[in-house]
DOLO-338475 format. One record per residue (C-alpha): residue in one letter; x, y, z. Coordinates in steps of 0.2 Angstrom, whole numbers, plus 5000, padded with zeros to 4 digits. Last residue first. Example, Ala and Ser with C-alpha at 12.3 -4.5 7.8 and 13.67 -1.06 7.14 Angstrom:
% DOLO-338475
  residu     x     y     z
       S  5068  4995  5036
       A  5062  4978  5039
This chain:
% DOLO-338475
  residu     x     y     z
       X  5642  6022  5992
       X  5636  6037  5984
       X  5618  6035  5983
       X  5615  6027  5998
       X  5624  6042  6007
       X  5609  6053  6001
       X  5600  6040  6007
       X  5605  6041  6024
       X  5604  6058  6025
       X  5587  6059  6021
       X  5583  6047  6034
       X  5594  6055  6048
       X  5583  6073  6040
       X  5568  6064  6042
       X  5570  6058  6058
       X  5576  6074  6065
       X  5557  6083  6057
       X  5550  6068  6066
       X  5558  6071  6083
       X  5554  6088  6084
       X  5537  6087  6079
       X  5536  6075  6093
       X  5546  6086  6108
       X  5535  6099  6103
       X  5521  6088  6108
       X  5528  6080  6122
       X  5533  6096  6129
       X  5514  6104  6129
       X  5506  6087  6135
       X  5518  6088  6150
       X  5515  6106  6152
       X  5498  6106  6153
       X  5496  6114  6171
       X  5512  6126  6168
       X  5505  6131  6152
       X  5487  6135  6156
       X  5496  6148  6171
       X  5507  6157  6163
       X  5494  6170  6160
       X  5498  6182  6144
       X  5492  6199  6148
       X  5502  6207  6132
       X  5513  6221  6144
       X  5527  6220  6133
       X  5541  6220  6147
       X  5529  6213  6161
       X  5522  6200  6148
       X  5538  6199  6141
       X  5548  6194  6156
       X  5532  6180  6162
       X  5533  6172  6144
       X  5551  6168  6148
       X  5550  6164  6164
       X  5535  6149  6159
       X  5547  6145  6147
       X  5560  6140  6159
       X  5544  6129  6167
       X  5537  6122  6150
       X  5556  6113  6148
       X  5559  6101  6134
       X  5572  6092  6137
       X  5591  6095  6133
       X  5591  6099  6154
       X  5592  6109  6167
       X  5586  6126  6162
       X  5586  6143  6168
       X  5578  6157  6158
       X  5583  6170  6146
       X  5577  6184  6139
       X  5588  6193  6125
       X  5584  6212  6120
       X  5589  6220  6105
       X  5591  6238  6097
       X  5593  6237  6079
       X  5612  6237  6073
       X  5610  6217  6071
       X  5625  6203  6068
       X  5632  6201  6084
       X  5616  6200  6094
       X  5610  6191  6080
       X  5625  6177  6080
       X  5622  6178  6099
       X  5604  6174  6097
       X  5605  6162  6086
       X  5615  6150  6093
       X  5628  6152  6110
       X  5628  6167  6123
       X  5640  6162  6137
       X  5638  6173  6152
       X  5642  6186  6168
       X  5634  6200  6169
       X  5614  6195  6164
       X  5604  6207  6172
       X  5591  6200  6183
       X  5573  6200  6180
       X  5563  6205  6197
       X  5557  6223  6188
       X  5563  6239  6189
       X  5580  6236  6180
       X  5569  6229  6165
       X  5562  6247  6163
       X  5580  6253  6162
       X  5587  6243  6152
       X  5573  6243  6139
       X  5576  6261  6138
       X  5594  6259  6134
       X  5591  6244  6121
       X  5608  6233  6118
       X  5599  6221  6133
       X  5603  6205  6141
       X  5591  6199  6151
       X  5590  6186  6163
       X  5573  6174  6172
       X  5577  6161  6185
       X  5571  6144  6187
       X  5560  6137  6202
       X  5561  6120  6208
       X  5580  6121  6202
       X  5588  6104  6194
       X  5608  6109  6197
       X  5621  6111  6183
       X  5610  6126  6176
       X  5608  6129  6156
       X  5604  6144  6147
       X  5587  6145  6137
       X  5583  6157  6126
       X  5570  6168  6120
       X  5577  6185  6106
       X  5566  6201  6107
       X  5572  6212  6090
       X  5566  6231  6092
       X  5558  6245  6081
       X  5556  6232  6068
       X  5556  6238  6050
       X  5544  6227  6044
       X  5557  6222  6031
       X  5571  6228  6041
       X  5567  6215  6053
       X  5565  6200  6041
       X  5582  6205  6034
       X  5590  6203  6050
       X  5581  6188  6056
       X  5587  6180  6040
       X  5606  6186  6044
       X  5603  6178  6063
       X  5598  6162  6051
       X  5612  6162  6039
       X  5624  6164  6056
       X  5617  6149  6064
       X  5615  6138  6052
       X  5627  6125  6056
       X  5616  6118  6069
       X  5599  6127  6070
       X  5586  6113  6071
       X  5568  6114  6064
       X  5553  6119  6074
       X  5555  6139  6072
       X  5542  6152  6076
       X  5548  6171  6073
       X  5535  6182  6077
       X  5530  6199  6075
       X  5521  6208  6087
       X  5512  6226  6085
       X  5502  6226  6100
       X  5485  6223  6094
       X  5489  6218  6078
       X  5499  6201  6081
       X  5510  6194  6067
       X  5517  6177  6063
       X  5533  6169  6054
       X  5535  6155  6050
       X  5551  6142  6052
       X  5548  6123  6050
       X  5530  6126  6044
       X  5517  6116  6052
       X  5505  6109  6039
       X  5490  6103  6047
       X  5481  6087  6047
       X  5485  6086  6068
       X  5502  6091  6065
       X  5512  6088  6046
       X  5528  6092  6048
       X  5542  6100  6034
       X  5559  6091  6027
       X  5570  6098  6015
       X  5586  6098  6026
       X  5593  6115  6028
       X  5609  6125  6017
       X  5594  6131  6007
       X  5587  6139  6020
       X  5568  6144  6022
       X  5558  6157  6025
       X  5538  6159  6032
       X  5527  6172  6029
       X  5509  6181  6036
       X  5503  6168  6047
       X  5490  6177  6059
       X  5492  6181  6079
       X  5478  6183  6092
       X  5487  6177  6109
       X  5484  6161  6118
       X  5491  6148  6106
       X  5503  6158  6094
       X  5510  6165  6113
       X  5512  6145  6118
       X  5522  6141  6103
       X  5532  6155  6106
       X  5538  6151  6123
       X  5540  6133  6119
       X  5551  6136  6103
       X  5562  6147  6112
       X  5562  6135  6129
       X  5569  6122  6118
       X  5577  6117  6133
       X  5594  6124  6124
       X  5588  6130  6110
       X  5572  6127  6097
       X  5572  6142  6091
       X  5560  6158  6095
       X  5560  6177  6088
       X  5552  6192  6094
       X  5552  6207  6081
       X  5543  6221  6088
       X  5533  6229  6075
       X  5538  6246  6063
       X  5529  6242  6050
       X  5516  6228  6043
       X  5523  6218  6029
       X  5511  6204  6024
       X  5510  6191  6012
       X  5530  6188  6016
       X  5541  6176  6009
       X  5559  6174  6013
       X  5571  6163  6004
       X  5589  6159  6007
């Protein structure tokens, strides 16, 4: 495990994304690196991962980076590459990022999935944070009562004495889903008050998924391919 950080700025909020269920994590911040004024300042890696990193658009794209946002504060935890079997190293990672910055809060984005297809999905929250709770109890976000917490975010919500708040969004499907993250980015922007408009990503959302759905893809094929070879080499 190795974390490299060319910035430390202190006492932040922490919001981390990955590639979940709906990869709504990943959507939600990709789009807040799009429309919001945030700079690289690290990136970490696994050992126990794949070594495999994308190239977008002539453009590194760094499977798990780590941005930050002066004007309110943010830091942000962008992933690309898959979680399986990682989980508990990753929520440790997130951890160490936090004290670090020393992170007043940790904001965790997933997706939960829904039997039906809804035309319009649901926002949760799941909260450790006593004055988070009662902000978010005046808004239209429901508290999540009843729920199985899987990834990331229940290996951090396990793992983490820092406060921490989960939102979550409905989502139907493995695919990408612009509509769940939509939710997502609607719960911050009344919890953190960042004036992000929802808006540009619901009208782009197909161009949005099939990007991310892409860079997905790639970094999968190169770790089936890697695999492969390594088994090459034994059999």
């Amino acid at each position: 495990m190795k974390i490299e950080l060319l910035k430390k700025p202190q006492n932040v909020t922490l919001i981390e994304g990955f590639p979940g269920f709906g990869l709504v994590g990943t959507i939600a911040t990709e789009y807040l690196l799009q429309h919001m004024d945030f700079e690289f300042i690290g990136k970490y890696w696994l050992e126990e991962l794949p070594a495999t990193v994308v190239v977008h658009s002539g453009e590194l794209v760094h499977p798990i980076g780590i941005y930050y946002n002066k004007k309110f504060n943010i830091a942000l935890i962008h992933a690309i590459t898959g979680t399986d079997g990682t989980e508990w190293l990753l929520a440790e990672v997130i951890k160490d990022v936090a004290v670090q910055l020393k992170a007043k809060e940790i904001i965790t984005l997933e997706g939960v999935g829904t039997a039906a297809q809804v035309e319009e999905p649901s926002s949760f929250y799941y909260s450790t944070n006593k004055e988070a709770q009662k902000k978010l109890k005046k808004s239209k976000i429901q508290p999540l009562k009843e729920g199985i917490i899987m990834g990331v975010t229940a290996a951090l919500l396990l793992k983490t004495t820092k406060p921490t708040t989960a939102f979550f969004a409905d989502t139907h499907s493995n695919l990408p889903d612009s509509k769940a993250a939509a939710k997502i980015i609607e719960a911050l922007d009344f919890y953190l008050g960042i004036n992000v408009k929802i808006d540009p990503l619901l009208k782009t959302a197909e161009q949005f998924e099939d990007k991310l759905k892409g860079l997905l893809t790639k970094s999968k094929d190169a770790q089936d391919e890697l695999k492969k070879k390594q088994l090459s080499y034994v059999g």
